[in-house]
C-alpha positions as CSV (number, residue, x, y, z in Angstrom):
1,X,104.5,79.3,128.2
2,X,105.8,81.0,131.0
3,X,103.0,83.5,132.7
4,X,104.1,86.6,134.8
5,X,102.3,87.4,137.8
6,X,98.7,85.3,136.3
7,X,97.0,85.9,133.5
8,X,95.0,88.8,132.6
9,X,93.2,87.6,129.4
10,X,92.5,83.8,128.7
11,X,90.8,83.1,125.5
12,X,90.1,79.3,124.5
13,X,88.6,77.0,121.8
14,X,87.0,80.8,120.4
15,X,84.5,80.4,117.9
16,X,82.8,83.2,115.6
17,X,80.1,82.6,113.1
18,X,77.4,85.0,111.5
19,X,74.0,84.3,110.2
20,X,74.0,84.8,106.6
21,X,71.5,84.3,103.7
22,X,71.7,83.8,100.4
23,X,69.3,82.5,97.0
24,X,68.6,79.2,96.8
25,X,66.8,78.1,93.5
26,X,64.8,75.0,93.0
27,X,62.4,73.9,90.4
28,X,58.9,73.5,90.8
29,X,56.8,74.0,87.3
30,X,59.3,77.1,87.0
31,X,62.0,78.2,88.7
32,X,61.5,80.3,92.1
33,X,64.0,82.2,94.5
34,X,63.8,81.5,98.1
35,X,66.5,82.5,101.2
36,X,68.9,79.9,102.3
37,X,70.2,80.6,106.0
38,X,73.9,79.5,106.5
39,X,76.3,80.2,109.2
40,X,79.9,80.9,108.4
41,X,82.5,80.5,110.7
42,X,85.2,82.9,111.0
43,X,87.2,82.0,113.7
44,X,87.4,78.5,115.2
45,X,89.2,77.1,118.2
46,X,91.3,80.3,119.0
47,X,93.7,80.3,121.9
48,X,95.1,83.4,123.1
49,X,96.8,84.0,126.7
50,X,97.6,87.7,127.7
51,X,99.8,88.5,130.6
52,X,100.1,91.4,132.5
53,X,103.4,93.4,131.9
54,X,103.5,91.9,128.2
55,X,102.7,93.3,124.8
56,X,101.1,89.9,122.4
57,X,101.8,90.7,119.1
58,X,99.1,89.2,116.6
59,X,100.6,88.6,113.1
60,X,98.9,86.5,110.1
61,X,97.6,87.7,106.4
62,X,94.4,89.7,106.0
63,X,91.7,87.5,106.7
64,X,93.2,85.6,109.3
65,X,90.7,86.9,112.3
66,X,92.7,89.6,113.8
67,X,90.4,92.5,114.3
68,X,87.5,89.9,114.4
69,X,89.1,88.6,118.0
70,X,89.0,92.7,119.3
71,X,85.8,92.8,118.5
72,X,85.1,89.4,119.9
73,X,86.8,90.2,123.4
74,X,85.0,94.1,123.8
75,X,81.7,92.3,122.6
76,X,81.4,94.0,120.0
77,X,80.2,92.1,117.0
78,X,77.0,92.4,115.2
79,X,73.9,90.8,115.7
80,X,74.2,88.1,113.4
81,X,77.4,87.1,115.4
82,X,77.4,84.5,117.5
83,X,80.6,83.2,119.3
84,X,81.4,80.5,121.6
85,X,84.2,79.5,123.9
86,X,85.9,80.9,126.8
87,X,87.0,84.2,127.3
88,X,88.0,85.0,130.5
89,X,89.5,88.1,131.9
90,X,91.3,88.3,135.7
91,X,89.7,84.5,135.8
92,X,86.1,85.7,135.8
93,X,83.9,84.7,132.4
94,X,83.6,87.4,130.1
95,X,79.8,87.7,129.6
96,X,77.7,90.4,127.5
97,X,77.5,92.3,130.7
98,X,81.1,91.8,132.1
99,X,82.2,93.0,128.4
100,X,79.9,96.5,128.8
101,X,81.5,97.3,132.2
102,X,84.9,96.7,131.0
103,X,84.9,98.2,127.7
104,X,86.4,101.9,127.6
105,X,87.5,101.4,131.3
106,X,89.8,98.1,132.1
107,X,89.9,97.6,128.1
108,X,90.5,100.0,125.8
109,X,90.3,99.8,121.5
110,X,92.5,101.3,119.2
111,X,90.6,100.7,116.6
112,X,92.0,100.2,113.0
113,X,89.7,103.3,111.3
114,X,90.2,106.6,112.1
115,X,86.6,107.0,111.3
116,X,85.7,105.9,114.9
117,X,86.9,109.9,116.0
118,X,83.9,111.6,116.4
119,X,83.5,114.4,113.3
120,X,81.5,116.6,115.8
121,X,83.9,117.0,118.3
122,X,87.1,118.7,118.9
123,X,90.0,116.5,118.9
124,X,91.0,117.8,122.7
125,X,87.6,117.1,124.0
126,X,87.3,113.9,122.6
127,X,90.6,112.3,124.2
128,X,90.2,114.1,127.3
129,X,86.6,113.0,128.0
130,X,85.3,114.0,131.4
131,X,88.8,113.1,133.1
132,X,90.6,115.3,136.0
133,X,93.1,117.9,134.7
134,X,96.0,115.5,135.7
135,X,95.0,113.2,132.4
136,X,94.7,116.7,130.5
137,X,98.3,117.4,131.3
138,X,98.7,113.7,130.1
139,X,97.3,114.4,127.1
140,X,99.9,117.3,126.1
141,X,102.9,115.2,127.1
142,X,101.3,112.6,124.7
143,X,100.4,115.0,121.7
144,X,103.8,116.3,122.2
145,X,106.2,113.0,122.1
146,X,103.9,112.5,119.1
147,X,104.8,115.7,117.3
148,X,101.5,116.7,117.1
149,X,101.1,121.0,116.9
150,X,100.2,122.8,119.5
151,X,96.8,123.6,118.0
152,X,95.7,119.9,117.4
153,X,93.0,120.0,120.1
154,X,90.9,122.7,118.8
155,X,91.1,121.2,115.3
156,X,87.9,119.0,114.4
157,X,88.9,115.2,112.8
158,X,88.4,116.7,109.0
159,X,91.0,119.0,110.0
160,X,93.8,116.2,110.3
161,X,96.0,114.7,108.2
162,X,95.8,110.0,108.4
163,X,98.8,110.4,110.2
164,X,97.7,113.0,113.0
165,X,94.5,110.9,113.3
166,X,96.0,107.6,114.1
167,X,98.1,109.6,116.3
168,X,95.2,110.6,118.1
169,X,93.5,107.5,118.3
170,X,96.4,106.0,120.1
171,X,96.8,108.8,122.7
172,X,92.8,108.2,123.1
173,X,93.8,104.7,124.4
174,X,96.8,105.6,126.1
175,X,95.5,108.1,127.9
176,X,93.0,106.2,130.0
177,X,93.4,104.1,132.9
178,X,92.6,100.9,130.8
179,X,95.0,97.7,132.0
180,X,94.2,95.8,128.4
181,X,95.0,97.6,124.8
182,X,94.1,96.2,121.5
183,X,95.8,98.6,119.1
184,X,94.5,97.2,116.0
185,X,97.0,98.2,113.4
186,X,97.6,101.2,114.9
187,X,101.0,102.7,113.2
188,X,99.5,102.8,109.2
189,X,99.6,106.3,107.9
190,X,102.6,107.1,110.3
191,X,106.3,108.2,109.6
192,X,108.9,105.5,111.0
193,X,110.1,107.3,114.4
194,X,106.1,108.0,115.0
195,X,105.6,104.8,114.4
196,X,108.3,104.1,117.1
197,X,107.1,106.6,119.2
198,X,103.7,104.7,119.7
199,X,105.4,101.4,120.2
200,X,107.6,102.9,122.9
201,X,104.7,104.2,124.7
202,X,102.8,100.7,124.9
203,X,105.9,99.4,125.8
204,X,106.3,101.7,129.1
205,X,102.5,101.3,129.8
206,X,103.3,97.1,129.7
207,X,106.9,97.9,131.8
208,X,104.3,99.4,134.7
209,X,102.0,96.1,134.4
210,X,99.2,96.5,132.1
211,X,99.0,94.8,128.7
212,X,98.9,95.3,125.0
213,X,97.1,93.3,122.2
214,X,99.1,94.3,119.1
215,X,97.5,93.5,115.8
216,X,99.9,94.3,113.0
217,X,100.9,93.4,109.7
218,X,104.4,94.5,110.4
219,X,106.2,91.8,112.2
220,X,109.4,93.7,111.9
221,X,108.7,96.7,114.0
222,X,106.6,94.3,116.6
223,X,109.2,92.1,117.4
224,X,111.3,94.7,118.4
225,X,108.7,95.9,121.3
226,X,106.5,92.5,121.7
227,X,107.3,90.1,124.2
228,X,105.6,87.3,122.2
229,X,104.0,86.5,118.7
230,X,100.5,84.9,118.4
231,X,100.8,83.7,114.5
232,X,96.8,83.1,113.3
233,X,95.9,81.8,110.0
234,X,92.1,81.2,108.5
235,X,90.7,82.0,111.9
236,X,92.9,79.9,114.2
237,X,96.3,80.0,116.1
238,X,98.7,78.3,114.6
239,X,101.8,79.1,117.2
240,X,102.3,81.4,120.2
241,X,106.8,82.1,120.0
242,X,108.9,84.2,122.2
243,X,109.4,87.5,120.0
244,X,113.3,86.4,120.3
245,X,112.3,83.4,118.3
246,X,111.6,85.4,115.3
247,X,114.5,87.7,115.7
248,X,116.5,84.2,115.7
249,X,115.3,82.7,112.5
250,X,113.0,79.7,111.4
251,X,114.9,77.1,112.7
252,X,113.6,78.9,116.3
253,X,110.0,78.7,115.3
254,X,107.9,75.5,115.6
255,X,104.9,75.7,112.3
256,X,105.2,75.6,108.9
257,X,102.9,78.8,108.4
258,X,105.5,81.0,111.4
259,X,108.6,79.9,109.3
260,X,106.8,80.6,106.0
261,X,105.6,84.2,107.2
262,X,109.6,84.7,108.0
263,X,110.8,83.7,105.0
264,X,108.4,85.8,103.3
265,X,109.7,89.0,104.6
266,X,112.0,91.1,102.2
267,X,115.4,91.3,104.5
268,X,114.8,87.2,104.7
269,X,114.4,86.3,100.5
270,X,111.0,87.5,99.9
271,X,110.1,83.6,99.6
272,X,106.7,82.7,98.7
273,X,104.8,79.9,99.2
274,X,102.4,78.3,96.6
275,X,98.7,78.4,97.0
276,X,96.1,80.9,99.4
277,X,94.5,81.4,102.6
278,X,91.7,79.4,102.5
279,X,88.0,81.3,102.4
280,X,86.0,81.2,105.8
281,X,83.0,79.4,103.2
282,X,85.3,76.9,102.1
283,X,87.8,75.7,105.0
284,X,89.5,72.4,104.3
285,X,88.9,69.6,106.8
286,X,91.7,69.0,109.1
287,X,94.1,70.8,109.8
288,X,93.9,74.3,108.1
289,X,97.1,74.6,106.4
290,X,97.5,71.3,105.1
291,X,96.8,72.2,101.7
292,X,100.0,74.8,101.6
293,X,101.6,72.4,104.2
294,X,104.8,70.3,102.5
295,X,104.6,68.4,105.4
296,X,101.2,67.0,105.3
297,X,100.2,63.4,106.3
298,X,96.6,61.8,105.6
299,X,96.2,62.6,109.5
300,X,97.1,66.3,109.0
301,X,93.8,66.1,106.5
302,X,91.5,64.3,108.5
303,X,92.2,65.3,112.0
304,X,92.7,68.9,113.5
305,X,95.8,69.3,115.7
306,X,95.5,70.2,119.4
307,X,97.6,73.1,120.8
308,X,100.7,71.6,122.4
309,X,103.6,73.4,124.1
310,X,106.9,72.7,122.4
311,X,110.1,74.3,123.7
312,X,108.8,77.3,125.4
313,X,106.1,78.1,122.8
314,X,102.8,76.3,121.7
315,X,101.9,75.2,118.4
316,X,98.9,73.3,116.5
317,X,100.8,71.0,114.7
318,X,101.4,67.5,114.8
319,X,104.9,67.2,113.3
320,X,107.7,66.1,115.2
321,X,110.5,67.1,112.0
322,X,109.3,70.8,113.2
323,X,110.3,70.5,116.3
């Protein structure tokens, strides 16, 4: 797809795993309990460009490795976590270190729980940080375009309603001198024109040249302030569109899953499709949808599908009737 001014995040062929155990019995005179190691893999051959001046919507069901990829990108996965591929931000690799320099200065996390505010601190001192009184100021304009009252620094995080928390959250982000955001579902527990609020602001802060990672359930509100839609399902991308693609209906979009996921919404029928995501213990062979996929070939089961670009847009399929 078209890239403006180079790229700011490349991620490709992304794996995640974690180290797990569980109870493995055998037989030997009676029957004993001993720990089985397994790995289970999360994400697999994830492809993500970011550009500068763009906000990347990220849609798919729960389960589909949304906030996984945050935390994969700020490093910040558990220990039984392993994850391989490239990531590579302003075309240098992304290594543990590289992620603990950039983390809360080039990249900044809205994360999806407002359990990340700390309940020891007041809300003011905690989005201000040790920044000059310029960002302080910042911080009022931003409380106030968010409706937030007057008092709302002093208040500790018990003291705020879901909504005022969130709202808080995003002005941490927003605030800082970051030039990647991951807003992980950051509009739940907010009125519509808050919700709108927030969206216009990551929309200015992409206008001047940074970027946004917007993970969201609500492909509605995002296509009206993304500038593309990366569409992931069991752990993989399925289709990078143009958010004008969505707006224009599925004949626009190139996979089976993208054109599904618009039929599904409510204005559009509130069309189902039969069958599940698959589990991350119990992933088909092949290409992942191919099970739900009314398209399927015996190739489309035995063989997973590259990322191709096709009109403007890339997509992991292998059907040319899609196209």
């Amino acid at each position: 797809m078209e890239q403006k001014n180079g790229t700011l995040l490349e991620i490709h062929d992304l794996s995640v795993s974690f180290r797990m155990y569980d109870y493995d019995e055998f037989r030997h005179n009676d029957i004993r309990r001993r720990l089985k190691q397994t790995d289970l893999q999360v994400i697999s051959d994830l492809h993500l460009i970011v550009n500068p001046g763009e906000i990347v919507a990220v849609a798919g069901s729960s389960g589909s490795g949304k906030s996984l990829l945050a935390s994969a990108i700020l490093g910040i996965l558990p220990d039984n976590a392993t994850v391989r591929g490239h990531l590579h931000y302003k075309g240098e690799e992304m290594t543990a270190a590289r992620q603990r320099q950039l983390r809360g200065t080039e990249i900044a996390l809205v994360p999806q729980s407002v359990a990340f505010l700390d309940p020891l601190m007041k809300v003011g001192a905690q989005v201000d940080g040790h920044r000059r009184p310029r960002q302080t100021e910042r911080r009022k304009s931003l409380f106030q375009r968010f409706g937030l009252p007057d008092k709302t620094p002093q208040l500790y995080p018990f003291q705020l309603s879901g909504g005022m928390a969130r709202r808080v959250l995003v002005s941490t982000a927003l605030i800082s001198e970051a030039q990647l955001i991951i807003a992980d579902e950051p509009t739940p527990g907010m009125s519509l024109n808050q919700a709108l609020e927030a969206l216009r602001l990551f929309r200015e802060m992409a206008d001047e040249g940074k970027a946004v990672i917007l993970i969201t359930h609500d492909i509605d509100l995002a296509i009206e302030f993304a500038d593309r839609v990366a569409v992931f399902y069991a752990g993989t991308t399925v289709e990078t569109a143009f958010a004008s693609d969505f707006k224009s209906g599925p004949d626009a979009l190139r996979h089976p899953y993208s054109k599904a996921l618009w039929n599904a919404l409510p204005q559009n029928g509130f069309l189902p499709i039969e069958g599940f995501q698959p589990y991350a213990g119990n992933l088909p062979g092949g290409c992942l949808f191919a099970p739900r996929c009314p398209y399927k070939t015996p190739q489309c089961i035995a063989e997973i599908p590259p990322i191709r670009e096709v009109r403007g847009g890339e997509v992991r399929c292998q059907h040319e009737m899609n196209f």
